[in-house]
C-alpha positions in Angstrom: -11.3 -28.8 -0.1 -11.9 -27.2 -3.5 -12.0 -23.4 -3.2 -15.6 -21.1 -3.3 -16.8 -20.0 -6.4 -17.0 -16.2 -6.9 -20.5 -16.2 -6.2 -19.9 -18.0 -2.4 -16.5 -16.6 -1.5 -16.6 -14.0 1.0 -16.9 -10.1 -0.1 -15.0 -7.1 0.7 -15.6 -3.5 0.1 -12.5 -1.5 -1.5 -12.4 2.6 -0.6 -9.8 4.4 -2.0 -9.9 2.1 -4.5 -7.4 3.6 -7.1 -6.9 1.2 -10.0 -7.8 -1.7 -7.6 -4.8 -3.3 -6.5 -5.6 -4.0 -3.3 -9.0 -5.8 -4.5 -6.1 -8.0 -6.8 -4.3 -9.2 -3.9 -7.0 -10.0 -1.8 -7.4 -13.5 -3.1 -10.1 -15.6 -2.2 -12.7 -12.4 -1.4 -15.4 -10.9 -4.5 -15.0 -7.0 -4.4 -18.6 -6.1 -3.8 -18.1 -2.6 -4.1 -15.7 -0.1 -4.5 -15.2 3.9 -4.4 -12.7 6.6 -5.3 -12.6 10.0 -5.8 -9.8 10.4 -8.4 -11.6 10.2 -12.3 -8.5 8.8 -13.7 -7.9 5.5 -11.1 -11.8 5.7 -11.8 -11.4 5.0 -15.1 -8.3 2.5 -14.8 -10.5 0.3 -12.6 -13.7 -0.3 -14.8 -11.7 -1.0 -17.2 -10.2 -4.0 -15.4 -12.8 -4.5 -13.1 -15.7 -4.0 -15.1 -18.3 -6.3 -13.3 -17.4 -4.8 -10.0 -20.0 -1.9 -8.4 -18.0 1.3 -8.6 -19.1 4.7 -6.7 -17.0 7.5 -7.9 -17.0 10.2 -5.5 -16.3 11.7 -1.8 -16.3 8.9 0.8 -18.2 11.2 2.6 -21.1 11.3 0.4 -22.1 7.8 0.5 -24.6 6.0 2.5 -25.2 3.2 3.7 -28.2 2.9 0.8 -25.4 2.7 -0.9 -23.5 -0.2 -0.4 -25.0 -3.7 -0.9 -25.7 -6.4 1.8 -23.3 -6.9 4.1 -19.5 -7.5 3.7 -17.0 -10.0 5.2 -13.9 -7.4 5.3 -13.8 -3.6 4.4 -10.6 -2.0 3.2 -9.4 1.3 3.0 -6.3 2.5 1.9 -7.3 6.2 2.9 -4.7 9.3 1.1 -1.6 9.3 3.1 -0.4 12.7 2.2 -0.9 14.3 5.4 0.2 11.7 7.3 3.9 10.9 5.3 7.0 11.9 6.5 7.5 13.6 3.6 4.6 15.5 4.2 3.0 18.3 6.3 2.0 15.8 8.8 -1.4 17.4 8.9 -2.8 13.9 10.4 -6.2 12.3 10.5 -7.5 16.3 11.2 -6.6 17.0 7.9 -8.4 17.1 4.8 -7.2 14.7 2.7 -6.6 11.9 5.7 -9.8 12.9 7.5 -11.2 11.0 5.1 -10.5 7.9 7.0 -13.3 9.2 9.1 -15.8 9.3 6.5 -15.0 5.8 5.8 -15.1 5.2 9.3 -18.9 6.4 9.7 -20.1 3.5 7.2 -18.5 0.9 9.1 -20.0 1.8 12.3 -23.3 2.3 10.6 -23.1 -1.3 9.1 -22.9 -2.4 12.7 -25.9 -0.1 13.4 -27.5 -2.3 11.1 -26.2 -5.9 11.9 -24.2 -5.9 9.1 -21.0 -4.8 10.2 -17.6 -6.4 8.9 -16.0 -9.0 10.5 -12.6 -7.3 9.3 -11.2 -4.0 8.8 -8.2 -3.2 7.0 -6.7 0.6 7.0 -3.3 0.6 4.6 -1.1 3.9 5.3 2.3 5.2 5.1 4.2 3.9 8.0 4.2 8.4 9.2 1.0 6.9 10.9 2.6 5.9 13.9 4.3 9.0 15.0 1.6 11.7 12.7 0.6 13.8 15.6 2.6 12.9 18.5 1.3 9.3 18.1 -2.2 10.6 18.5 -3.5 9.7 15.1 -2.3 5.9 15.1 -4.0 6.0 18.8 -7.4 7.2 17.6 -7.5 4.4 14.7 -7.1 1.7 17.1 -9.2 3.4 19.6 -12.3 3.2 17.2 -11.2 -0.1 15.8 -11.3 -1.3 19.9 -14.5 0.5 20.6 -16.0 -1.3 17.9 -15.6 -4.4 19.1 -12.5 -5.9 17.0 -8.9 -7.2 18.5 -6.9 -4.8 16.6 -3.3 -5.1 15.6 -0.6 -3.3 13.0 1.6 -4.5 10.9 4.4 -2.9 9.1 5.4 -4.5 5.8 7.5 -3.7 3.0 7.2 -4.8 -0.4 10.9 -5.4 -0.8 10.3 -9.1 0.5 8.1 -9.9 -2.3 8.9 -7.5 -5.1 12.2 -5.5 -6.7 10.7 -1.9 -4.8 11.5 -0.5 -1.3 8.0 0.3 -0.6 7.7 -0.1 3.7 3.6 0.3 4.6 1.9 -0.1 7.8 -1.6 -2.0 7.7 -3.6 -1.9 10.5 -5.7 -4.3 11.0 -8.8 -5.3 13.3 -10.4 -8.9 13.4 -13.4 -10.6 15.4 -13.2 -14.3 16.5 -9.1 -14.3 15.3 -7.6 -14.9 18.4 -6.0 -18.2 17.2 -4.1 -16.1 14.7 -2.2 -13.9 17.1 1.2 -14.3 18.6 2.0 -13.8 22.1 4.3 -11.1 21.2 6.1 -8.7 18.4 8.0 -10.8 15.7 10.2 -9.5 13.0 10.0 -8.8 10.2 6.8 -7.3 10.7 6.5 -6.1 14.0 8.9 -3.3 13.7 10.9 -1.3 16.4 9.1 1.8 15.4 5.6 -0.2 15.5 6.7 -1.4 19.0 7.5 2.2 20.4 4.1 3.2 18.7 2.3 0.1 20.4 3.6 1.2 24.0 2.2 4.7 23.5 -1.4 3.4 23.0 -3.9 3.9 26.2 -4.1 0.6 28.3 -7.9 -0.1 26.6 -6.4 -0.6 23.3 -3.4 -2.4 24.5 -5.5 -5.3 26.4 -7.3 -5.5 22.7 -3.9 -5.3 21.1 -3.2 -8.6 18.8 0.4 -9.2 17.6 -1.0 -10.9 14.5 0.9 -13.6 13.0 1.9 -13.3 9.5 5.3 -15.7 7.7 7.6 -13.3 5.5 8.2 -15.2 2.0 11.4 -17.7 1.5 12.5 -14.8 -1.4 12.0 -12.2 -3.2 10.4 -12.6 -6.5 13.0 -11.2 -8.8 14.7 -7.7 -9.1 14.8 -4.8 -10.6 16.6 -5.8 -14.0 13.8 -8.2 -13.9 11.0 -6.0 -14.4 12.8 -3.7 -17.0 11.7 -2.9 -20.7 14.9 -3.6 -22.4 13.5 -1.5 -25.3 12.9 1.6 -23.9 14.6 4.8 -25.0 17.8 6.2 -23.0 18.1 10.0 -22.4 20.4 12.2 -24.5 24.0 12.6 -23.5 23.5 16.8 -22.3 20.0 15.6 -20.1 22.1 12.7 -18.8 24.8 14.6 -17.7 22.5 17.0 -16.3 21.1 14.2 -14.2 24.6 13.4 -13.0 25.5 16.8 -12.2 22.6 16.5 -9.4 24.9 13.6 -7.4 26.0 14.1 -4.0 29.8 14.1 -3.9 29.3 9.8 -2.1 26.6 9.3 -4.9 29.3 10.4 -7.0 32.0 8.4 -5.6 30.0 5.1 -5.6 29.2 5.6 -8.9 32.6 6.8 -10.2 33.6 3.2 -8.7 31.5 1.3 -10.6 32.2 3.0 -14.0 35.5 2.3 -13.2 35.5 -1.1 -12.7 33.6 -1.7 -16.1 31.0 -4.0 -14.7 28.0 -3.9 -15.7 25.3 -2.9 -13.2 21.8 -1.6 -13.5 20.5 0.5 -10.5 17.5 3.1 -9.4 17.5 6.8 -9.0 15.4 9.3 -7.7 15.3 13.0 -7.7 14.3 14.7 -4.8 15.6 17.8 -2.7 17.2 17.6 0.7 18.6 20.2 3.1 22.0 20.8 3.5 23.2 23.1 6.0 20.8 25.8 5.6 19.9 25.2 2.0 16.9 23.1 0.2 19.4 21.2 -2.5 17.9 19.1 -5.3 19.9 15.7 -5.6 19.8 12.9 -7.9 20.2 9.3 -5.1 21.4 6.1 -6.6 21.1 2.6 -5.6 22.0 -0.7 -7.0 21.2 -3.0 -4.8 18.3 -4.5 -6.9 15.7 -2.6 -5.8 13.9 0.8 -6.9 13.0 2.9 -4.5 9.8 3.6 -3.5 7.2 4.4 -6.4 5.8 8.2 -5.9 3.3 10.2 -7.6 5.1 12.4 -10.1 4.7 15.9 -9.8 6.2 17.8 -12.6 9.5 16.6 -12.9 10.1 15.5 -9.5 9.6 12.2 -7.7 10.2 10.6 -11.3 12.3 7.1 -10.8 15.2 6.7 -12.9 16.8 3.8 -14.3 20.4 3.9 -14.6 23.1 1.3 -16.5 26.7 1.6 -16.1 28.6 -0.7 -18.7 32.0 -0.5 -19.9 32.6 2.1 -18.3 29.9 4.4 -19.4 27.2 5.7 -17.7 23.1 6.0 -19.3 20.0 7.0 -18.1 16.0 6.7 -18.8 13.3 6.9 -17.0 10.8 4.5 -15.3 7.9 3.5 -17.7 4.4 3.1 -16.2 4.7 -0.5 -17.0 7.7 -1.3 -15.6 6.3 0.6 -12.6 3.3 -1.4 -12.7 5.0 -4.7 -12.4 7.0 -3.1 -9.4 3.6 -3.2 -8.1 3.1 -6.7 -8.8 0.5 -5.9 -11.4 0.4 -8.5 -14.8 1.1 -7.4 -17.9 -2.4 -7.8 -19.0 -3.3 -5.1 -16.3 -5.1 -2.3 -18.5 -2.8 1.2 -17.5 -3.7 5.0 -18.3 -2.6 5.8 -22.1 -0.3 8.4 -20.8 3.0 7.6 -18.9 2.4 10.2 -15.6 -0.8 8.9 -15.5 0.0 5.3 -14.7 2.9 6.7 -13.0 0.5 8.6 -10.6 -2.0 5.5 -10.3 1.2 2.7 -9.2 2.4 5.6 -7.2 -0.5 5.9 -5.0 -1.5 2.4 -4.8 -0.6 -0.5 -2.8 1.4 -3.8 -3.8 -0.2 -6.5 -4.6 1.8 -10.0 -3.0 1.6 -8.2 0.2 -2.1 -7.7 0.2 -2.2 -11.5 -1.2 -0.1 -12.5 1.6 -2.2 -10.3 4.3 -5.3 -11.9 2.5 -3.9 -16.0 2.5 -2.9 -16.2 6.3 -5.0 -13.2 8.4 -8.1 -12.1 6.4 -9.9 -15.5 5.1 -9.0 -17.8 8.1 -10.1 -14.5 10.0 -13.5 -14.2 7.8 -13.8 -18.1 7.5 -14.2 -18.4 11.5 -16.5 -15.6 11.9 -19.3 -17.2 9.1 -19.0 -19.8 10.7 -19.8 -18.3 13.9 -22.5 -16.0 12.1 -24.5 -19.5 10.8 -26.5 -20.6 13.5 -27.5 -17.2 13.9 -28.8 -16.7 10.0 -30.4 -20.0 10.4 -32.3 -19.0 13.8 -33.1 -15.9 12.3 -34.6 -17.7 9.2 -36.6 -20.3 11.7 
């Protein structure tokens, strides 16, 4: 059976939008409108989207005048700030994640109106599960429950599809999907941690808990030397050595062991401070294991990704472009970034990958949203009648 064409295929509404990443990877579905808040991502999306209806602005100021018809799926990959576990952990009661609420209020006012989603997707850090005792992860599937869809989480890391350790829990809630749930928790997506989290919720949700069934891909699509610019412009001797200067004393010794061995191997670092003892220390953290770590939005000099290249027995550094962190993403080449560097550094950081949203899309949300129209029909017809 030949695919829909754009105009027939099922629609989704993207909040928190960003540059639109998420609307990328969910093939098959026509973005029907989107919102963010930040001008920048604002600006990054119409310019690769530019047919798509954009709001820019507060969640919490749009209406349901405001969004058009009625949508197969709606996604929101609400700020995760107070929710991370690098974070304050300020949960859903928080400013910045509250606004999951005011996203929240629009689907439940669709289904005031018969037009609710058949689908809901909520994309956080994986600090959901355990932000407030467990209480915020509860209250999501609470409303998803009370609303009348099976709901079930899944936690997914962008490692299995792209060249970035990027772990990040979806939750998702479905109607008429019952056929795409497992009786139980699988790996790899059905974590430990998601597991303990699942036996915390009240019994309601658990009896509408789904386990939902999702295949992990055969490999990886590349790694990090992959993705890398081999032109870009390696940092002076005195700010490399400054760099180095940051490594723990077993950073130090596994990269002492490379340069000795006079291999050449290409590897990730990031800055960022940890305690030790009683002090807040600022370290530089290596790995080569073909993967970057995960993409963060830069703030001032921190949270910057590093690329480092030991060869014949000498060490250099640079730092990540926006590019290459845009393909860590999964984004093309084509993909139209910020002109300056922190900018599309700040829009990959905050956004989601695109294979797993592709993958979530292929084998959960269409045959989800394809069973539900087809439910929906002899109602539209009767109502026509």
């Amino acid at each position: 059976m030949s695919p829909p064409s754009p105009a027939q295929a099922p629609v989704a509404y993207e909040f928190f939008a960003g540059g639109g990443l998420a609307g990328l990877g969910l093939s098959g579905f026509r973005i029907g409108f989107a919102n963010d808040l930040d001008a920048m991502k604002a600006a990054a999306f119409r310019a690769n989207h530019p047919e798509t209806p954009f709001r820019l602005g507060d969640v919490w100021d749009i209406t349901l005048g405001d969004l058009p018809g009625r949508p197969d799926l709606m996604w929101a990959s609400s700020p995760c700030q107070d929710l991370s576990l690098a974070g304050a952990r300020g949960g859903l009661k928080a400013e910045r994640s509250g606004a999951f609420w005011g996203f929240w209020r629009l689907v439940e006012g669709l289904q005031a109106e018969d037009r609710g989603p058949s689908a809901v997707v909520l994309e956080n850090v994986c600090g959901l599960l355990t932000s407030g005792g467990g209480a915020d992860f509860s209250a999501v599937c609470e409303a998803m429950t009370r609303a009348g869809y099976r709901v079930g989480a899944l936690e997914m890391d962008a490692a299995l599809w792209l060249p970035q350790s990027r772990p990040r829990l979806f939750v998702v809630g479905l109607k008429c999907a019952d056929h795409l749930a497992s009786e139980g928790p699988a790996q790899p997506f059905h974590s430990p941690r998601l597991i303990r989290a699942h036996a915390r919720l009240p019994q309601s949700v658990r009896d509408a808990w789904a386990w939902w069934r999702l295949a992990p891909p055969s490999q990886r699509n590349g790694d990090l030397a992959s993705v890398l610019a081999p032109e870009a412009e390696w940092l002076g001797e005195a700010e490399t050595e400054r760099l180095l200067a940051l490594l723990s004393p077993l950073h130090r010794q596994r990269l002492e062991a490379i340069r000795a061995s006079g291999e050449r191997r290409i590897g990730a670092g990031f800055r960022r401070v940890r305690r030790e003892g009683d002090q807040r220390v600022q370290r530089l953290e290596l790995r080569f294991d073909g993967l970057a770590g995960c993409l963060r939005t830069p703030s001032g000099g921190s949270s910057r990704q590093y690329v480092i290249k030991a060869a014949e027995g000498r060490v250099r550094i640079r730092r990540l472009t926006g590019r290459e962190a845009a393909r860590l993403m999964g984004l093309p080449d084509d993909y139209r970034l910020p002109d300056r560097d922190n900018a599309a550094l700040k829009l990959t950081g905050d956004a989601v990958a695109v294979p797993v949203v592709r993958a979530l899309s292929d084998q959960l949300l269409l045959p989800a949203v394809a069973v539900q129209t087809r439910a929906l029909k002899p109602r539209a017809t009767a109502s026509r009648a």
